[in-house]
N, C-alpha and C positions, 0 to 999 in steps of 0.2 A: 743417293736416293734409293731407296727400299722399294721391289717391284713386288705385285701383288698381283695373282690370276685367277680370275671370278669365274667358275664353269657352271654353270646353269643352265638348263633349257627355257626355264621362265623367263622371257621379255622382262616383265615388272621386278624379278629378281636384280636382274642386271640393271635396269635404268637405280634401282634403290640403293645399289653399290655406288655407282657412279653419284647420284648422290651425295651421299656417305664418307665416301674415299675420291670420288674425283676431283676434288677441289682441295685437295690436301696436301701441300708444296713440299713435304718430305715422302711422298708415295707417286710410283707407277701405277695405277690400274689396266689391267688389259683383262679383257673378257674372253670367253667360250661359251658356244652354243650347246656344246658336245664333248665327250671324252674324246674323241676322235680327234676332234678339233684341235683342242688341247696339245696332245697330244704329237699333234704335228708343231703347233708351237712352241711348246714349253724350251726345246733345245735349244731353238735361239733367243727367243726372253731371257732364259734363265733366273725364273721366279726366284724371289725370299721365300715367298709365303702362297700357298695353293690355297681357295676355300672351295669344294664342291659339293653339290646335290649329290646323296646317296643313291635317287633313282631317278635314271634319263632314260631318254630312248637312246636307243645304237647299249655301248660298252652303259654299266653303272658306273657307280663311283668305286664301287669296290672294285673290278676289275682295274677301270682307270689309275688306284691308287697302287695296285701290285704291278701295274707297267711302270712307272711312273719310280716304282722303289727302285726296280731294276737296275735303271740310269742313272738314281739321283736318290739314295736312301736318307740325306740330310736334309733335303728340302721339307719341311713343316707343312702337312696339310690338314687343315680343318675340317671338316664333315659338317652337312645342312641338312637334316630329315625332318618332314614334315608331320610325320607319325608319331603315335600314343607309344608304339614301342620303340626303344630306343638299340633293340638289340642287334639291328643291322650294322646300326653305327657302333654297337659296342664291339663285333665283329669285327670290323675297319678298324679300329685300336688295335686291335693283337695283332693287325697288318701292320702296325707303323705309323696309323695318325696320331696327329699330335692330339687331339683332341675333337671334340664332335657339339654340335649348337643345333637348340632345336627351333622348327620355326614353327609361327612366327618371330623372329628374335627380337631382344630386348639392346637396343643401338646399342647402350652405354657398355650393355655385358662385350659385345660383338667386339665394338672399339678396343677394352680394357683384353680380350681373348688377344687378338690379332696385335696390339702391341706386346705380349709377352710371348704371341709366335715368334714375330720381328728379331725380338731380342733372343731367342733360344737359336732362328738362324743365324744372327752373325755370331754367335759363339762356337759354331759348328763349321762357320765359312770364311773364320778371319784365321790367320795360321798365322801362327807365334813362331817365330824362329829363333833358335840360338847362334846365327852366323854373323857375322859382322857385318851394320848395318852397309858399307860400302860397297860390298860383296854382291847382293841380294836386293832386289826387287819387288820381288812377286807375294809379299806379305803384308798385314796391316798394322803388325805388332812383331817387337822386340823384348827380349830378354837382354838385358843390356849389362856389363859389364865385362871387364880384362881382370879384374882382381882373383887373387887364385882361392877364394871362400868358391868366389862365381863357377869358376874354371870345374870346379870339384861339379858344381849342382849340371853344367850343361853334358861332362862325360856320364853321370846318373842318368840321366835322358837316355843318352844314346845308347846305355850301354841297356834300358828299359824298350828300345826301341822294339827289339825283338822276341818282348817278352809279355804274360799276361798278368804277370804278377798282382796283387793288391800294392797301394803306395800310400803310404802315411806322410804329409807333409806339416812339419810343424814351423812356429816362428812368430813371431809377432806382429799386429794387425799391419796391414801397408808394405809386407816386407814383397808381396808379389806370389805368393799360392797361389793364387790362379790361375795367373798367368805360365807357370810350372804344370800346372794340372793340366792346361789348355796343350802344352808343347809337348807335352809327355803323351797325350791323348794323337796332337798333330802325327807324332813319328812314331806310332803304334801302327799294330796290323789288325787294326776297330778304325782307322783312319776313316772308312768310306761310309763306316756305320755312324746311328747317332750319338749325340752328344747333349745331355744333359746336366744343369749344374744346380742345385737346391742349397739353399744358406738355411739352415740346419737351425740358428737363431733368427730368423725372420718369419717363419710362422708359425704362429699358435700352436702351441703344445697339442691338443687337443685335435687340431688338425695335419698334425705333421705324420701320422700313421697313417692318416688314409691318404694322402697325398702318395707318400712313398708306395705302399702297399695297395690302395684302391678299399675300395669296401661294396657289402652288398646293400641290394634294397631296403630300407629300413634297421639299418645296422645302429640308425642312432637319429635323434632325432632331423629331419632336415634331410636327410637319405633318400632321397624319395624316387630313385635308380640308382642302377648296380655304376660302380667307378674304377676303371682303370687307372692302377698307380703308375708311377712314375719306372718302378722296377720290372712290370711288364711291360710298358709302351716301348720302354728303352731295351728292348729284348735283342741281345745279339752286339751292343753297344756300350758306351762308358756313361758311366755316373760319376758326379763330382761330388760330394758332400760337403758343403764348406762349414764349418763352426761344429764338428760333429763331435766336440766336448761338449756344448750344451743341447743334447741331445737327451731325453726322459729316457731313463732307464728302460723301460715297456719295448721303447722300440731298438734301444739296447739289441736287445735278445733277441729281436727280430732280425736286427743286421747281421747279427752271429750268425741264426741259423743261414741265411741265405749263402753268408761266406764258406761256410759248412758245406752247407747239402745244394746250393741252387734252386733251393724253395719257400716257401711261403706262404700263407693266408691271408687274403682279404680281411679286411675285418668287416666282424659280424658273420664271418664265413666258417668252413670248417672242411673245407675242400684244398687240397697243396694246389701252387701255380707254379712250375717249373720255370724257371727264368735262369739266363745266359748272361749277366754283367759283368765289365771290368768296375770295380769301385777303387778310384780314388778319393781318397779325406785329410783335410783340412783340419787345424787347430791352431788358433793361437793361445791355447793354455801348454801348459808344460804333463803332459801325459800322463805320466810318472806321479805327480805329483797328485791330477787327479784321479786314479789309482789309489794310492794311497791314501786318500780321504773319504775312497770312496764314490767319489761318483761319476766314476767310472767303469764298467767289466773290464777286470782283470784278462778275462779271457778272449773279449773283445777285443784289447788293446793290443794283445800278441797275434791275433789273427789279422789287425790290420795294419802290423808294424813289421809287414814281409819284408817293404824294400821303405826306410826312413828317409825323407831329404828335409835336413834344418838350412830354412832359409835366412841369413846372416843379415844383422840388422844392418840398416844404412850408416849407422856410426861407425860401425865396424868395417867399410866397405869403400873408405871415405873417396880413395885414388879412384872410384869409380863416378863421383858427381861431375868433373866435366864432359863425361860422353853422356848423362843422364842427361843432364842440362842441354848439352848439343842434341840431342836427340826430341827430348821436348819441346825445344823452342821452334827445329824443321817439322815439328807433328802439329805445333797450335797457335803461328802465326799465322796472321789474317791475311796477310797477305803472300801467299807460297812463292811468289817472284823475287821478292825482299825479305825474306828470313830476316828476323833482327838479330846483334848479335848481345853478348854481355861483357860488358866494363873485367877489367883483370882483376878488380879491389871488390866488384858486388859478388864477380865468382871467389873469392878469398872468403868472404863474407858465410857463401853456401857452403864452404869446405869445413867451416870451422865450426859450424851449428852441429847441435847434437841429433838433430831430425827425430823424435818421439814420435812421428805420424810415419818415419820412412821413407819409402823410394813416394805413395801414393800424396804426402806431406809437401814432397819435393815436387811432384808432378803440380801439384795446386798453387804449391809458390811461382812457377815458372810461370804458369797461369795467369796469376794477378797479376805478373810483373810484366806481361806482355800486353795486359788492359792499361795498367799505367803508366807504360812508357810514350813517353811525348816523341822522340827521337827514334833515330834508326839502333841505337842501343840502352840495355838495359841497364841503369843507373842504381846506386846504393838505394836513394831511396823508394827506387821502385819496388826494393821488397819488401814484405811483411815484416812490421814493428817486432816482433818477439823475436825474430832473428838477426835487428842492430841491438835489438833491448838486450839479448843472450851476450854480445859482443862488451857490449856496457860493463855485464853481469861481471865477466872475465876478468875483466880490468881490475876491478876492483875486491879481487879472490886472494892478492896473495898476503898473507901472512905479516902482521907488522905494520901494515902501510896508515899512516897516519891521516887524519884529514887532508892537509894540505897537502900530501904525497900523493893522496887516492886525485883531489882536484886536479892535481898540476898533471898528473899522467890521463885522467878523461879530458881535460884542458886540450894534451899535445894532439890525442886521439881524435879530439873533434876539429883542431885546426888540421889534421891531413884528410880528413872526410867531412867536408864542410856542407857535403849535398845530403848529409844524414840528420835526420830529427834523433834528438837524445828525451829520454824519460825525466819525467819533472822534477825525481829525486834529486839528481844532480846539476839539475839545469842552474841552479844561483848560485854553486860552486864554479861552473863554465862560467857565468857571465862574470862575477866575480875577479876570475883568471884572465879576459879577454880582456874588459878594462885595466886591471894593470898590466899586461903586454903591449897594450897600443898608449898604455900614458892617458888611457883617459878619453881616445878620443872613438866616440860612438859610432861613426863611418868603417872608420878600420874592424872592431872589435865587431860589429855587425859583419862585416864581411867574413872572417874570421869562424862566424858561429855559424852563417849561411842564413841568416835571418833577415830582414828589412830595419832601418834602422829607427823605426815607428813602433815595430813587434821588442827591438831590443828597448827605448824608452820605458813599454810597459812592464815591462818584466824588472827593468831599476824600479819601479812606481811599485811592482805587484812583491818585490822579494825587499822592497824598505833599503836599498843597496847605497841610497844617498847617505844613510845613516853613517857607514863603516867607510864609502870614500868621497871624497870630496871629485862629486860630478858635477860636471854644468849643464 
């Protein structure tokens, strides 16, 4: 549960939060009167998410918030001013707020703010480790594997641990950049500083420079105050970039200069803002390649390919899916007393898949298959159709194999995985084959297929199968 601390002097502030957020079964609320206050409690709440009044009696907000970094520089705090200017609170940004709301606020904005505090703290408060999960406790995320592509990517870490380098991580989508970013960022000496991560493909072109960078009053239309970016809020701390191949060239040359010189302009500005970031970036294109077509800076690309980690696909990594599996299924069963387990044939089944989506592919299968399992283990067919259908696909690859060769071997395949559904392509070749193994007789050859012997009927009825044998 996500804790949340309200500091206001206003009464009506406070009952309107409680409102708001009190009834809301995934959130703590706890209030303050006072910076003071606060201040005495915050050590043992141990907020997510701070929202305060810029101007109280006793300490402000501003004060409150530079105590407040001292102890706890990751904790997210929102800013409330109730003034036409907004410069006290843009003041309080270059301290380390997350961001500033003016009041009266607009719930929906407040809500939509405050959940993407939430989420910038646990990215900053969950610590990724690379040690084995049996080893270790005190984290809420793994990097997981024993395979030696892995082995290579966790000595990069540590061997980055003491360093401020820039980090270019490349690979394809699901393969776990983030989580890399996050562990690399964990065992850094920016550890206690923030942590910020922007997908680089998820907002609007147009707005993805002032975002990063901030802009002034009237820099464009809808401007209507100056904005602190993301590259000075995170001043002293790490940036992640994720997707930072589809990044507009404009701000291209922004990111250079920054890696360059440590500066910048707002936009619409014309004044430098000296800033202090570690930047790591993210790509699942091939660099090189966007380079060479162009849309990419060349010069860019070398200034953020100090220290390279290629993260290896999951097909490539295969010896690594039953601790992936073991570890997903202790993370997203429902019931953590009764971890469920998985069948030897359904894990054979995940070993042998090509996984196009990766470790995050894999993550979502283990998922479903923990929604559809009846029993205390995971069965074949509790996994996703494309990966018996893939199995299927297999079968029938090799070179030569005649119709009735291709039948008779998905025939033997579905009689030792009878708790799997097969694709319609080859289902009248099965039924076909089951009838003559049992002689004909429907009970048996229903059993055989894993079907009911009512489902098998229709399927003689629906494939004309009376036609070629003589059934009763």
């Amino acid at each position: 549960m996500d804790k949340l601390m309200l500091i206001d002097d206003e009464a009506d502030v406070r009952y309107s939060f409680e409102r708001i957020f009190g009834s809301k079964n995934a959130l703590q609320l706890s209030t303050a009167a006072s910076g003071e206050e606060a201040l005495v409690m915050i050590p043992e709440i141990k907020p997510d998410l701070v929202i305060m009044d810029v101007r109280m009696g006793g300490i402000n907000g501003i004060e409150t918030l530079q105590r407040l970094r001292e102890f706890d520089a990751k904790t997210p705090v929102i800013l409330m001013t109730a003034y036409g200017t907004t410069q006290t609170a843009i003041q309080a940004m270059k301290h380390g707020a997350y961001d500033y709301i003016l009041k009266p606020f607009d719930v929906p904005k407040l809500e939509e703010l405050v959940s993407k505090a939430l989420d910038a703290s646990r990215l900053m408060k969950q610590v990724v480790s690379c040690e084995p999960l049996s080893e270790k406790e005190d984290y809420d995320l793994g990097i997981i594997g024993q395979s030696s592509s892995m082995q290579e990517i966790f000595k990069i870490i540590g061997q980055l641990a003491s360093s401020d380098a820039t980090v270019l991580i490349t690979g394809e989508s699901g393969t776990g950049k983030e989580l890399v970013a996050r562990a690399i960022y964990n065992h850094s000496q920016r550890s206690k500083a923030p942590y910020l991560a922007i997908n680089s493909a998820a907002i609007p072109e147009n707005l993805l420079e002032s975002e990063l960078f901030g802009h002034e009053k009237g820099a464009f239309t809808g401007a209507s105050s100056l904005r602190i970016g993301k590259f000075e809020q995170c001043d002293g701390g790490t940036i992640f970039l994720d997707e930072i191949g589809d990044m507009p060239s404009a701000t291209q040359t922004k990111i250079l200069r920054v890696l360059q010189d440590g500066v910048f302009e707002r936009v619409g500005g014309d004044r430098s803002v000296k800033t202090d970031v570690r930047l790591i970036a993210a790509t699942n294109k091939l660099p090189e390649l966007a380079v060479s077509e162009g849309d990419f800076r060349e010069d860019l690309f070398y200034r953020l390919n100090v220290v390279r980690v290629e993260m290896p696909a999951l097909r490539e990594r295969k010896e690594d899916i039953p601790q992936l599996v073991r570890y997903f299924l202790s993370r997203y069963s429902p019931d953590k007393k009764g971890i469920k387990t998985i069948q030897n044939d359904a894990l054979a089944l995940l070993q042998e898949y090509d996984w196009p989506g990766n470790v995050r592919e894999l993550e979502n299968a283990v998922q479903r298959a923990l929604v559809m399992a009846k029993g205390d283990a995971i069965l074949n067919d509790n996994l996703p159709h494309e990966i018996i259908n893939q199995k299927l696909r297999d079968l029938g690859d090799d070179e030569g194999d005649d119709l009735e060769g291709l039948s008779a071997k998905l025939f033997n395949w579905a009689r030792n995985n009878p708790d799997l559904k097969v694709i319609p392509a080859v289902e009248r070749e099965l039924v076909i084959n089951a009838l003559k193994e049992t002689g004909g007789n429907q009970v048996q050859a229903a059993k055989i297929l894993g079907i009911t012997r009512a489902t098998l009927r229709k399927r003689i009825e629906q494939f004309s199968i009376r036609q070629e044998l003589s059934v009763e």
